[in-house]
Wavefront OBJ file of the C-alpha trace (Angstrom):
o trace
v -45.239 21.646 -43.183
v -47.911 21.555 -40.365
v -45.871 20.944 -37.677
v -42.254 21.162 -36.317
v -42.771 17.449 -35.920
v -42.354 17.182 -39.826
v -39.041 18.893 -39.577
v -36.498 16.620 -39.934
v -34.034 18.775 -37.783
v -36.257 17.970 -35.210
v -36.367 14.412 -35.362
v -33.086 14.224 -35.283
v -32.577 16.403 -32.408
v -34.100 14.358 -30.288
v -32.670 11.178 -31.305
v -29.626 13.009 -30.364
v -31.325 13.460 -26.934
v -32.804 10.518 -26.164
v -28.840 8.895 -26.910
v -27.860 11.527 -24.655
v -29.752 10.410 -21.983
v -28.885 6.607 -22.171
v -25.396 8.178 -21.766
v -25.530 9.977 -18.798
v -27.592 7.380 -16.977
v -24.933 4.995 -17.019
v -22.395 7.803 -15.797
v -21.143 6.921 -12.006
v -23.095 8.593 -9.577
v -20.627 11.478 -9.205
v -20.608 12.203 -12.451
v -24.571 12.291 -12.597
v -25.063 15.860 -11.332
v -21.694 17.399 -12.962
v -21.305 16.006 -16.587
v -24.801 14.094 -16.815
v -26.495 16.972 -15.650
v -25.056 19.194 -18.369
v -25.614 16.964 -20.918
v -28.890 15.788 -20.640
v -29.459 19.815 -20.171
v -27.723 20.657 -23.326
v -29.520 17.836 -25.361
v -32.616 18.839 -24.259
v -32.117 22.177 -25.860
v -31.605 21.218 -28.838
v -35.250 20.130 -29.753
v -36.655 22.534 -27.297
v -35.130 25.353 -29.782
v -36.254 23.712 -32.934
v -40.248 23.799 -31.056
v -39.608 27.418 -29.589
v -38.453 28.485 -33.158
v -41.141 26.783 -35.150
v -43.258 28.750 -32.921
v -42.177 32.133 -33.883
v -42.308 30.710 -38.358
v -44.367 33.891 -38.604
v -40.785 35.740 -37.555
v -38.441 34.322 -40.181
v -35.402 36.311 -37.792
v -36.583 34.786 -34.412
v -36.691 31.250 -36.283
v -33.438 31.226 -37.178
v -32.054 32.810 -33.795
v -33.761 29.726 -32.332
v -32.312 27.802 -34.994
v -28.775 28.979 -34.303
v -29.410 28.310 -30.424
v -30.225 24.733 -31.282
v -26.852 24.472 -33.166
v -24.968 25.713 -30.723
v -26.905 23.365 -28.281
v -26.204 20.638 -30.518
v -22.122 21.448 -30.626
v -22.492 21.579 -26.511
v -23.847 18.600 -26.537
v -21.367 16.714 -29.058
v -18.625 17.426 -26.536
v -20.247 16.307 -23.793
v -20.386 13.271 -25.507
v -16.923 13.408 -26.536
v -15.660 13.717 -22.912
v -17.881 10.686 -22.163
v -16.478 8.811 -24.506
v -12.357 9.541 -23.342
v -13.075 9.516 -19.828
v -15.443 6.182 -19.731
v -15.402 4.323 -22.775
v -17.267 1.731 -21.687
v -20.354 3.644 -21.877
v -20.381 4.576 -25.638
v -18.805 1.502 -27.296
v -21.868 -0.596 -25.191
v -24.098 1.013 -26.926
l 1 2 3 4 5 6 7 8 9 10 11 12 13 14 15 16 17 18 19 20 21 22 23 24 25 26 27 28 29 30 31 32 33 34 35 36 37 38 39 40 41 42 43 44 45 46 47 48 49 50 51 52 53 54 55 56 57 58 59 60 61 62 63 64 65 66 67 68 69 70 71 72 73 74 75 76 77 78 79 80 81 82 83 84 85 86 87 88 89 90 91 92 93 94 95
């Protein structure tokens, strides 16, 4: 492994943002500083961990406290998503 780019964790973290972001974009604008805000905040975190913790390898403890901090980014993130998705459907089945 010679990067955290070869992790797949990370990949798929920031698939999960990128989605994210389509999402709040299309929020209405009151919602885009309140809910979009969060969640593109949230997302973000998620791959941000996985770097930070790939940076501190050397520290098998701090990688997996970063680890766990992407998780629990990751669960934030999933509700977000799943409030999106009740309070404007249109948004997620368009996609």
């Amino acid at each position: 492994m010679k990067s955290y780019k070869d992790l797949e964790v990370f990949s798929l973290g920031l698939e999960l943002f990128y989605k994210s972001l389509s999402y709040s974009l299309k929020l209405p604008k009151y919602e885009m500083y309140e809910l979009g805000s969060q969640l593109r905040r949230s997302s973000d975190s998620v791959p941000i961990n996985i770097v930070e913790g790939y940076g501190r390898k050397k520290y098998k403890a701090d990688f997996v406290k970063f680890l766990t901090y992407s998780y629990a980014s990751c669960l934030e993130t999933v509700f977000h998503v799943e409030k999106i998705a009740k309070l404007y459907p249109d948004i997620i089945e368009n996609e």
